[in-house]
N, C-alpha and C positions, 0 to 999 in steps of 0.2 A: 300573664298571671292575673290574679284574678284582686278586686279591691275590697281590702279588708281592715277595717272599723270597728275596734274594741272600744268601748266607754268604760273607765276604770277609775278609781280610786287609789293613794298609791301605800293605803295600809292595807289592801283585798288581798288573802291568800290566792282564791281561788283567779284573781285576775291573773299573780305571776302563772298560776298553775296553763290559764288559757293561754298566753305568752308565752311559758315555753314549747309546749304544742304545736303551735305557729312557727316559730322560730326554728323548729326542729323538721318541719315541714317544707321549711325554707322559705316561711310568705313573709310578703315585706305586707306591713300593716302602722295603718294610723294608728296611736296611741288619742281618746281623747280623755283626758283627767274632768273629769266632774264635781271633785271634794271641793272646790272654792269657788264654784260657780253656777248660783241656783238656775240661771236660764239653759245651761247645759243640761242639768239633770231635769230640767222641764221636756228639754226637746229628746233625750234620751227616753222620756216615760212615753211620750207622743210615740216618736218612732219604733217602740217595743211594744206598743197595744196597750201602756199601762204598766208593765214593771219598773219594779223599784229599786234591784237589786243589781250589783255590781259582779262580773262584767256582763257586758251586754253585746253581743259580737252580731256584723254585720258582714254577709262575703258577696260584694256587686249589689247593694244596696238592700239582700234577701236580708231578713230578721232568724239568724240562727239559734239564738237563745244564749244563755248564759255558758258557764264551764262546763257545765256536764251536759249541757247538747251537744256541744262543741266534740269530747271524747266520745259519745254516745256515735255519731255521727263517725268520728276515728273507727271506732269499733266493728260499726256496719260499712265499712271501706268505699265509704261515700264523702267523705272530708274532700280526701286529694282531686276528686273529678271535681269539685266544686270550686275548688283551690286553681284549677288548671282553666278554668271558664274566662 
């Protein structure tokens, strides 16, 4: 199964929204919280190219995008291969 890295917040709609996607998909994933800790939200912008926003999902250390990559991705029935890696 493949290693997957959400940076979230834990007032973010859209993070629960990528959490249950994952969880529904059956992937075990890091949680990391970012709301109290500015060198995490530093190294979350690094590791994203620069964004700023919450969440920020990573599947085998690939930068997937936020929540609506994440379903975008569901959509085009390329999630689970990537899930399976």
């Amino acid at each position: 199964m493949a290693e997957v890295t959400i940076y979230s917040t834990k007032v973010c709609p859209y993070c629960v929204k990528a959490k249950q996607l994952l969880s529904a998909k059956g992937a075990a994933f890091k949680e990391i919280d970012i709301s109290q800790d500015p060198a995490l939200v530093e190294e979350v912008q690094t590791r994203s190219g620069g964004r700023k926003t919450v969440p920020q999902i990573f599947i085998n250390n690939k930068h997937i995008g936020g929540c609506d990559d994440l379903y975008a991705l569901d959509a085009a029935d390329q999630l689970d291969e990537l899930l399976k890696e």
